[in-house]
DORO-258768 format. One record per residue: residue number from 1; residue in three letters; y, z, x of N, C-alpha, C, O in turn. Coordinates in Angstrom, 3 decimals, padded with zeros to 6 digits. Atoms other than C-alpha are relative to their C-alpha. Example, Ala and Ser with C-alpha at 12.3 -4.5 7.8 and 13.67 -1.06 7.14 Angstrom:
BEGIN
VEXTOR   resi   resn       n.yy       n.zz       n.xx      ca.yy      ca.zz      ca.xx       c.yy       c.zz       c.xx       o.yy       o.zz       o.xx
VEXTOR      1    ala   -001.190    000.000    000.890   -004.500    007.800    012.300    001.200    000.000    000.900    001.181    000.665    001.936
VEXTOR      2    ser   -001.190   -000.060   -000.820   -001.060    007.140    013.670    001.090    000.730   -000.770    002.198    000.899   -000.261
This chain:
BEGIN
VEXTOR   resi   resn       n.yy       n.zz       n.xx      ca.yy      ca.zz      ca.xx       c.yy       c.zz       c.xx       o.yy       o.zz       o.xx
VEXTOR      1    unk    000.944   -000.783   -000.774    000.785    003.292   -005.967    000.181   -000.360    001.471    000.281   -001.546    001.783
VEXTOR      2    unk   -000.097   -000.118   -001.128    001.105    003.878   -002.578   -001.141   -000.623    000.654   -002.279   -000.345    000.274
VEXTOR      3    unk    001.227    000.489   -000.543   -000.957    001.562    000.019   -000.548    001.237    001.267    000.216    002.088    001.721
VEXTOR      4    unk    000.410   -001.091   -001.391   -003.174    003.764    003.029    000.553   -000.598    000.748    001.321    000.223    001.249
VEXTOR      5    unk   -000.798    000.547   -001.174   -001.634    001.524    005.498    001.764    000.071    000.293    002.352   -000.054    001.368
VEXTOR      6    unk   -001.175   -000.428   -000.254    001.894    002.279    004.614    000.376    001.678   -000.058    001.363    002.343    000.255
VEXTOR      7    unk    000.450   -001.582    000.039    001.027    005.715    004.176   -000.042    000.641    001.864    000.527    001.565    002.445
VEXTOR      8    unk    000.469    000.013   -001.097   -000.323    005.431    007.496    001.498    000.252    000.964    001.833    001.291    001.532
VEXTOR      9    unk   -001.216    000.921   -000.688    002.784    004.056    009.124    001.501    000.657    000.450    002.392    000.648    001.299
VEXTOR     10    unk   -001.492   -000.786    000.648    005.112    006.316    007.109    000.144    001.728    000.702    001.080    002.467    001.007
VEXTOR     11    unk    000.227   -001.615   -001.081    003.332    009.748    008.921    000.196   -000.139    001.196    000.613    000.827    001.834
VEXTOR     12    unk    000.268    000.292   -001.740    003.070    008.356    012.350    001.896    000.064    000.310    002.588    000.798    001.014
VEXTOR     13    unk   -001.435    000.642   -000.395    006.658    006.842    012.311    000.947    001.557    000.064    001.773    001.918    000.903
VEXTOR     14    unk   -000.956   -001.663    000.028    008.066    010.748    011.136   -000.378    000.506    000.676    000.458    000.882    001.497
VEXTOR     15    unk    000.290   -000.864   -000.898    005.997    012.552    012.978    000.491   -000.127    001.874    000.763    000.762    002.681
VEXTOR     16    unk   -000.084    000.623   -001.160    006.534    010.821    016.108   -001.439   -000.125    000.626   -001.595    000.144    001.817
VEXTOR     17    unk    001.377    000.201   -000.758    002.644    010.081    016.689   -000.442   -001.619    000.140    000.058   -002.441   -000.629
VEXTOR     18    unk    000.272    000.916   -000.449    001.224    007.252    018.031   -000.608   -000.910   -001.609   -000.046   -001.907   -002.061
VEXTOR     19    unk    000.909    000.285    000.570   -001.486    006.697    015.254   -000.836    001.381   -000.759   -001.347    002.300   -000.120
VEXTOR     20    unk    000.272   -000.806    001.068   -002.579    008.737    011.637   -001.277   -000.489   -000.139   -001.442   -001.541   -000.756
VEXTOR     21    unk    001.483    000.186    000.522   -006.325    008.693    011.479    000.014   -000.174   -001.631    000.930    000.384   -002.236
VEXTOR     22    unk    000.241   -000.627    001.488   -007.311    008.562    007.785   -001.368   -000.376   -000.243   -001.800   -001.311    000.432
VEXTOR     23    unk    001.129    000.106    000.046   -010.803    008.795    006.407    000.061    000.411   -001.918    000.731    001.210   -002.572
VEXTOR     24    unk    000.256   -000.181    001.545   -011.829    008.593    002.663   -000.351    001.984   -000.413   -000.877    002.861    000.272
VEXTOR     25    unk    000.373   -001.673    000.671   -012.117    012.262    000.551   -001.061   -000.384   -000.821   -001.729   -001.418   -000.800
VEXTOR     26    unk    000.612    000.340    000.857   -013.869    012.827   -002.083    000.592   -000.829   -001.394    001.675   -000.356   -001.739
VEXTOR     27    unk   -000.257    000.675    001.008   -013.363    010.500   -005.121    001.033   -001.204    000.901    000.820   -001.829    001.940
VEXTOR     28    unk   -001.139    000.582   -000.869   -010.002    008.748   -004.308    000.695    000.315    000.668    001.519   -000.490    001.101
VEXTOR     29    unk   -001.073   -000.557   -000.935   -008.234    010.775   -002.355   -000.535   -000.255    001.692   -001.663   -000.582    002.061
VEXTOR     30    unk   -000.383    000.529   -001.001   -007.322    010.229    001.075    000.069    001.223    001.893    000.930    001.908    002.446
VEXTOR     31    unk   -000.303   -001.362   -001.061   -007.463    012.679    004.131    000.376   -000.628    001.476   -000.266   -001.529    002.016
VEXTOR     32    unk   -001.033    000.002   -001.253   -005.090    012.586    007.315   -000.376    000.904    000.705   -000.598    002.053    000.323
VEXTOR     33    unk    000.232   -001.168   -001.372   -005.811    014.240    010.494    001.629   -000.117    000.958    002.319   -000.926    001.578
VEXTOR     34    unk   -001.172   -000.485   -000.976   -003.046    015.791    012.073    000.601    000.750    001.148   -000.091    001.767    001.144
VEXTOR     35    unk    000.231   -001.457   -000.827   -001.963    018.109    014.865    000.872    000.771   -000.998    001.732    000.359   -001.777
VEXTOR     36    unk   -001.150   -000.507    000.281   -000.579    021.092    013.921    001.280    000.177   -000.539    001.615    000.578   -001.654
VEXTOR     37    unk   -001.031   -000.101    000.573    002.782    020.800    014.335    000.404   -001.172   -000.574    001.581   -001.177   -000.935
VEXTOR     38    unk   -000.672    001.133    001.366    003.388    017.755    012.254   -000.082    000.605   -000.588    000.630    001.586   -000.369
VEXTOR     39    unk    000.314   -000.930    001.581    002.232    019.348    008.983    001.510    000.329   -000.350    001.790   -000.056   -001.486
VEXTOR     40    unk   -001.109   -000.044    000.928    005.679    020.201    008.235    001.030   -000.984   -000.319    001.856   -000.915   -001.229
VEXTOR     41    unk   -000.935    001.208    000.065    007.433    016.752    009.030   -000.405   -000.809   -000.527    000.363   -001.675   -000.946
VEXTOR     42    unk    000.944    000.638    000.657    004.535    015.199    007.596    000.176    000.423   -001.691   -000.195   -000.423   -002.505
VEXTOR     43    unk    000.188   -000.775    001.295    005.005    017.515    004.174    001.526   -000.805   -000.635    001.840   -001.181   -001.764
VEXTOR     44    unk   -001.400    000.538    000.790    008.827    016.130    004.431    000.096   -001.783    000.043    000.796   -002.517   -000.654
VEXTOR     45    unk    000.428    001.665    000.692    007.665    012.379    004.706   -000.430   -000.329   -001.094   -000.204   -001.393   -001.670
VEXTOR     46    unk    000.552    000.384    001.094    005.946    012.667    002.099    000.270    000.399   -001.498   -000.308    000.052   -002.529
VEXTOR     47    unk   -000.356   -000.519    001.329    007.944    014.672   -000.451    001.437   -001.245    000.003    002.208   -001.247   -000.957
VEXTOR     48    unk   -001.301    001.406    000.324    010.862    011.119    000.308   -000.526   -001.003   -001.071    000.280   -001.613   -001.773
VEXTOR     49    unk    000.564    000.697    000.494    008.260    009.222   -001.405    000.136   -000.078   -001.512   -000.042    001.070   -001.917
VEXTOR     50    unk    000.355   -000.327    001.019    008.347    008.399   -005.290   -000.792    000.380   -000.696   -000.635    001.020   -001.735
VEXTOR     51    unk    001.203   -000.588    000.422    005.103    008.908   -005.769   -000.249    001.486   -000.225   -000.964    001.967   -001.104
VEXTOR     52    unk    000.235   -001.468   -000.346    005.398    012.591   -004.616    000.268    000.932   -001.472    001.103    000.891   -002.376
VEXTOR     53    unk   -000.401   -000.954    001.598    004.835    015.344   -007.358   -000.284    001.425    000.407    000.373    002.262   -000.212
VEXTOR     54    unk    000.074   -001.450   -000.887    003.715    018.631   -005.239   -001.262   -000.166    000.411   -002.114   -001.004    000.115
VEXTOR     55    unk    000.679   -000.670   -001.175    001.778    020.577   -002.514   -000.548    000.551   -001.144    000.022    001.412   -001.815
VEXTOR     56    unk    001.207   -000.840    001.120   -001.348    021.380   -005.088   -000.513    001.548    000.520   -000.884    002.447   -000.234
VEXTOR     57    unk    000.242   -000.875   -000.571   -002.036    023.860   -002.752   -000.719   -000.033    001.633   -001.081   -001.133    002.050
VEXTOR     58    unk    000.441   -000.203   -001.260   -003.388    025.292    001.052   -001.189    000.279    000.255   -001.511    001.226   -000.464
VEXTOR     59    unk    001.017   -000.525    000.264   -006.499    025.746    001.745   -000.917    000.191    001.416   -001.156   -000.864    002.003
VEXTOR     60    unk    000.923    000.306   -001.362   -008.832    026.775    005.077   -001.229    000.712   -000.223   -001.568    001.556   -001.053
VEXTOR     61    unk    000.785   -000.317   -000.104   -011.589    027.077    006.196   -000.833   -000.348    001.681   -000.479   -001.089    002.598
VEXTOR     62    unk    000.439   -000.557   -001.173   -014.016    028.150    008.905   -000.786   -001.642    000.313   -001.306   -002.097   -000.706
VEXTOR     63    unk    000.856    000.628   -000.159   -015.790    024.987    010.630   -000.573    000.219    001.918    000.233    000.105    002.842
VEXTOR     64    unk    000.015   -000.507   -001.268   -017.771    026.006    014.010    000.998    001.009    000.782    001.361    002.165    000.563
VEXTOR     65    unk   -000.873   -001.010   -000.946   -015.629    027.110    016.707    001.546   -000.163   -000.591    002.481    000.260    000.089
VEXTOR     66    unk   -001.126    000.425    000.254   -012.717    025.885    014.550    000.685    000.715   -001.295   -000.060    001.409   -001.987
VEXTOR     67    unk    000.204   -000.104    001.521   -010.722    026.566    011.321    001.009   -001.316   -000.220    001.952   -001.779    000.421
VEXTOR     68    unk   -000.917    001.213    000.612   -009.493    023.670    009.234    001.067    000.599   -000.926    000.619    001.461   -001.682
VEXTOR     69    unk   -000.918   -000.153    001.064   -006.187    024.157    007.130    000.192   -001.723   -000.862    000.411   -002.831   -000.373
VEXTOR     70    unk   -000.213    001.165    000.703   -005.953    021.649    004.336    000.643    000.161   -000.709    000.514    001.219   -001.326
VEXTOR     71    unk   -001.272   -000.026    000.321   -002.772    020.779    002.871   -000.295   -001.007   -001.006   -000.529   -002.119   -000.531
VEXTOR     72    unk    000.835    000.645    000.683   -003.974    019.263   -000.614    001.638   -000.148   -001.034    002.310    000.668   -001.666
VEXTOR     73    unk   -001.210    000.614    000.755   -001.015    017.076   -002.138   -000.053   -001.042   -001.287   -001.181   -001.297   -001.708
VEXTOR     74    unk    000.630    000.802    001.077   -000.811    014.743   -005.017    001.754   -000.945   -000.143    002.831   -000.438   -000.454
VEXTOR     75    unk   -000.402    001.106    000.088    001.128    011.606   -004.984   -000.534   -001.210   -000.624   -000.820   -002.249   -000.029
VEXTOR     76    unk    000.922    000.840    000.627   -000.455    009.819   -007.692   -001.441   -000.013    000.340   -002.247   -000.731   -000.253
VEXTOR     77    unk    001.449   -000.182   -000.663   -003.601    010.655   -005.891   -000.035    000.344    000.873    000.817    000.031    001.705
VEXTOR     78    unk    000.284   -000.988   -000.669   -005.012    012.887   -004.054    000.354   -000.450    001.469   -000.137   -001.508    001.861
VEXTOR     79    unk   -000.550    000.100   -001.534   -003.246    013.101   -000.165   -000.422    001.436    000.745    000.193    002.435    000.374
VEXTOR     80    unk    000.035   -000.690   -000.696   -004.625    015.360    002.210    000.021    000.345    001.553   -000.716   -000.365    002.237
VEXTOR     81    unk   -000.456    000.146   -001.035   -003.445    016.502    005.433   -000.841    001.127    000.657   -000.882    002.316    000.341
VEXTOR     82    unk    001.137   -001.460   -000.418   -006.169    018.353    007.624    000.488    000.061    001.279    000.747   -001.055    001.730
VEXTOR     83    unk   -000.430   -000.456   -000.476   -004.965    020.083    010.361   -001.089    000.898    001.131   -001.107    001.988    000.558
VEXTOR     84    unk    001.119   -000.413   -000.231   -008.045    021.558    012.934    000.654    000.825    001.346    000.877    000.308    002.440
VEXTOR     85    unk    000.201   -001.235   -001.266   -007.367    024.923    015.198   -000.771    000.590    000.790   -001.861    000.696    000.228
VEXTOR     86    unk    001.032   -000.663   -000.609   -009.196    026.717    017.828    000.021    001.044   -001.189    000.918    001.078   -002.031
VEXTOR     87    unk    000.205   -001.165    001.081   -010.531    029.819    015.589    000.810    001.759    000.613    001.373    002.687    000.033
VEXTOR     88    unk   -000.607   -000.686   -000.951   -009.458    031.981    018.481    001.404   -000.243    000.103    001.840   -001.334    000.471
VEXTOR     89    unk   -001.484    000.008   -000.331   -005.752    032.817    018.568    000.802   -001.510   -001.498    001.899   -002.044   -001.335
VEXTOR     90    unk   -000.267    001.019    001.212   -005.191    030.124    015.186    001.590    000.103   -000.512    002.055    000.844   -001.378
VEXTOR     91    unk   -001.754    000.189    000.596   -001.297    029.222    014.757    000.134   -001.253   -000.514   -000.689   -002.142   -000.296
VEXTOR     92    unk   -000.504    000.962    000.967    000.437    026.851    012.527    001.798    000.159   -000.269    002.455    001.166   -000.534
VEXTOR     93    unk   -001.602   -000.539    000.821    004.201    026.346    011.598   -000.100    000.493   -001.547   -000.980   -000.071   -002.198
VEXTOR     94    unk   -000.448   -000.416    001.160    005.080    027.919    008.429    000.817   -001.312   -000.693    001.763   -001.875   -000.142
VEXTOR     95    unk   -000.742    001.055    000.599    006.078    025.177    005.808    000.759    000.701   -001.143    001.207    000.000   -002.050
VEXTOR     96    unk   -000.702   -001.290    000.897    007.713    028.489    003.750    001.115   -000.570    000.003    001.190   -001.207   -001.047
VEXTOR     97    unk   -001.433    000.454    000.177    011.541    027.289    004.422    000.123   -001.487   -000.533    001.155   -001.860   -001.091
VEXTOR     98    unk    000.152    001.169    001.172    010.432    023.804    002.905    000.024   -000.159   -001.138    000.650   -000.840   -001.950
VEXTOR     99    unk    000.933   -000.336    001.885    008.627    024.818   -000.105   -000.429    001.201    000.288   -001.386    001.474    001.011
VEXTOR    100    unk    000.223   -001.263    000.023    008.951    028.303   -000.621   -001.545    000.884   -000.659   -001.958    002.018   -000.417
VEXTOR    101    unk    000.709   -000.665    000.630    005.961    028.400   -003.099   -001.443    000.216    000.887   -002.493    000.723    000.494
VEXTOR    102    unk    001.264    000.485   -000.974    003.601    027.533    000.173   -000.030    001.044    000.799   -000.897    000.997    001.671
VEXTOR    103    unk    000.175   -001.053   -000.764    004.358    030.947    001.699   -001.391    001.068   -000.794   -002.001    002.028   -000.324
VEXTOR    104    unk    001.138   -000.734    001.107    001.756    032.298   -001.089   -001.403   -000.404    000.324   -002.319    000.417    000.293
VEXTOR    105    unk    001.376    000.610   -000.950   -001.207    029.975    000.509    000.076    000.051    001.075   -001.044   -000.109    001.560
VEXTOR    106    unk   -000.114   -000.216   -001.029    000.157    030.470    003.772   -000.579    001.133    000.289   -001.629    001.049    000.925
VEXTOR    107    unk    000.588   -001.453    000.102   -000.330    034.896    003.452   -001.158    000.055   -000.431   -001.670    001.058    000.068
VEXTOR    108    unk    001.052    000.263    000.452   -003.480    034.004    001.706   -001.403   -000.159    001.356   -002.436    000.461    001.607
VEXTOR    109    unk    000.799    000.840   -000.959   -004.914    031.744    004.644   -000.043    001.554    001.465   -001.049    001.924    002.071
VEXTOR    110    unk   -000.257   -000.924   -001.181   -003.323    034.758    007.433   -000.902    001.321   -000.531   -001.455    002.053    000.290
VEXTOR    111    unk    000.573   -001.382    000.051   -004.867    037.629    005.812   -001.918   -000.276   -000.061   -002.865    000.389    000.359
VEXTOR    112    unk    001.703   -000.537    000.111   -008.376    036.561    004.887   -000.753   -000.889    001.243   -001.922   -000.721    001.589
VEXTOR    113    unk    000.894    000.536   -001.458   -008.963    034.032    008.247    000.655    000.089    001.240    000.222   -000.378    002.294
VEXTOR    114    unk   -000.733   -000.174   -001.415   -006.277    035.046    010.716    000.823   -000.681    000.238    001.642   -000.371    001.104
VEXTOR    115    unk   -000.994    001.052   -000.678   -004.395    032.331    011.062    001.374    000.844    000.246    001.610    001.872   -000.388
VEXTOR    116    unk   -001.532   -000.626    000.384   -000.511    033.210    012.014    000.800   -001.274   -000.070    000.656   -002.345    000.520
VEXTOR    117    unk   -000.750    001.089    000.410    001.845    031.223    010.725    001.704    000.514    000.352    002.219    001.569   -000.020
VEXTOR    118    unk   -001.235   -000.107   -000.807    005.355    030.878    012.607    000.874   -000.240   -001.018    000.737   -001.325   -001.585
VEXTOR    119    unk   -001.037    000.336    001.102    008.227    031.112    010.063    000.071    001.033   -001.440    000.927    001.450   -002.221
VEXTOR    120    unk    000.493   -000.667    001.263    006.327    032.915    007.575    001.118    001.324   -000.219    001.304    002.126    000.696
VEXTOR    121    unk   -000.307   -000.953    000.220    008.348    035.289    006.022   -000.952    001.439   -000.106   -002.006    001.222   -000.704
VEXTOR    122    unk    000.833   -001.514   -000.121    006.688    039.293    006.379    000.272   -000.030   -002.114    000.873   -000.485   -003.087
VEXTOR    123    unk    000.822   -000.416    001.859    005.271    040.436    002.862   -000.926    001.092    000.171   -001.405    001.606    001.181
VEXTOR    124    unk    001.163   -000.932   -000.251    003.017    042.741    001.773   -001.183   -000.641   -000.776   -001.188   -001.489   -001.669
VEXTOR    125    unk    001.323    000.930    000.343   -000.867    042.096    001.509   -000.061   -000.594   -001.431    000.691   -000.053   -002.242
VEXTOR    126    unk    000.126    000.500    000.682   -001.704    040.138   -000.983   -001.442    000.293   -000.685   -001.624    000.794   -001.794
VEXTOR    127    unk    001.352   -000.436    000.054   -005.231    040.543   -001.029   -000.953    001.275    000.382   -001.882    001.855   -000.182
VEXTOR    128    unk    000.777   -001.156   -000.554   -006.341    043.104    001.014    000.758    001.445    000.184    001.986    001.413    000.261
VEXTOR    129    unk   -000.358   -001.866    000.339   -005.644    047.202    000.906    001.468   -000.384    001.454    001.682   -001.154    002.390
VEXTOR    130    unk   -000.942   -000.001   -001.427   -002.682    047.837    003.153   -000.293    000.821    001.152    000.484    000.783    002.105
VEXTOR    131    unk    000.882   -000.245   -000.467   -005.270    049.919    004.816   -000.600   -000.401    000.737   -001.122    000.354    001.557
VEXTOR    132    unk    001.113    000.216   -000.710   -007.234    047.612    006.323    000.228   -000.455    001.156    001.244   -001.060    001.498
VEXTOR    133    unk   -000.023   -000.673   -001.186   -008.218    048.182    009.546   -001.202   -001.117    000.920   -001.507   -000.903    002.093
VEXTOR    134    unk    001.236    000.883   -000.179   -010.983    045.488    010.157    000.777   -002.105    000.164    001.765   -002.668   -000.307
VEXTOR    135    unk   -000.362    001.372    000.103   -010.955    041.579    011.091    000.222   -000.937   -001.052   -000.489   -000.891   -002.056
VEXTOR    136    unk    000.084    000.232    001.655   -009.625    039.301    008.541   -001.885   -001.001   -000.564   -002.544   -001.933   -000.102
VEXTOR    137    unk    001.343    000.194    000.407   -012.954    038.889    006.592   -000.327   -001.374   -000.317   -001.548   -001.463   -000.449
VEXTOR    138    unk    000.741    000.936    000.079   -013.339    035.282    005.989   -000.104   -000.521    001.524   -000.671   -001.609    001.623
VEXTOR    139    unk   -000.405    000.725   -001.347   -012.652    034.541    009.904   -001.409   -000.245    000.805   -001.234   -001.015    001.750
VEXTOR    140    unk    001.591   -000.186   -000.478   -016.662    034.825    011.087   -000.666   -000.028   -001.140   -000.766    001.020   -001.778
VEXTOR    141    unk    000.691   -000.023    001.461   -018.657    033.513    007.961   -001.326    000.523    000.432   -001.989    001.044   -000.466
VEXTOR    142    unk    001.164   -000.889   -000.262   -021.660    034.892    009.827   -000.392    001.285   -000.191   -001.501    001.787   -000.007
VEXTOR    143    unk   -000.132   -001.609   -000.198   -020.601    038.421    009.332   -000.307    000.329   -001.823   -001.063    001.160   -002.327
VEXTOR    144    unk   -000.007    000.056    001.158   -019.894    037.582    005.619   -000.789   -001.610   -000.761   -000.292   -002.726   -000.909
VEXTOR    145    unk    000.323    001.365    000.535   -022.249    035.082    004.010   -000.269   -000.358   -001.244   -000.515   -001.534   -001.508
């Protein structure tokens, strides 16, 4: 099992950051604050590891003026990498040419809160009419509650 302090050590050192916050999740898992553009050098630190078994999935959400993307991994226990955007204008690299199956939570995250994601391969909606003509609907939970 992987310690948090070499964990720690092992993001900073790839990413090229000074210092990997981490703060307890729920149960045992582990959550990482990141900018941005780590998230994908961070995704390939951590798939060198033996522990590593996959990207469980993507997941965001609206907090204040912000949205969080959470990058919910499993290395013997739960690893998560949170990621915090203005809500306004919300970009991210695309981790699609990594792990192809992450372009599916990526289109997910772009259509129903806006985000754009750089890399992303074009698709068609996933969720929503190819019709629609309106903001993506989870992006203002005030509008939709």
């Amino acid at each position: 099992m992987i310690k948090r302090k070499a964990l720690q050590e092992l993001l900073a050192t790839a990413c090229g950051l000074e210092r990997v916050a981490f703060e307890p999740g729920m149960g045992q898992e582990w959550v990482a604050e990141l900018p941005a553009e780590a998230a994908p050098c961070a995704i390939e630190a951590l798939r060198t590891l033996p522990a590593w078994r996959h990207l469980s999935t993507i997941t965001g959400q609206v907090v204040g003026d912000a949205i969080q993307l959470l990058y919910h991994c499993w290395l013997g226990r739960g690893v998560t990498l949170r990621v915090t955007l203005p809500r306004e204008g919300a970009q991210a690299p695309s981790l699609a040419a990594r792990l192809p199956g992450a372009a599916w939570y990526e289109r997910e995250i772009q259509e129903l809160l806006g985000v754009a994601f750089r890399g992303l391969p074009e698709g068609p909606p996933l969720l929503l009419s190819e019709t629609w003509d309106a903001p993506p609907p989870l992006a203002d939970p005030k509008e939709h509650p």
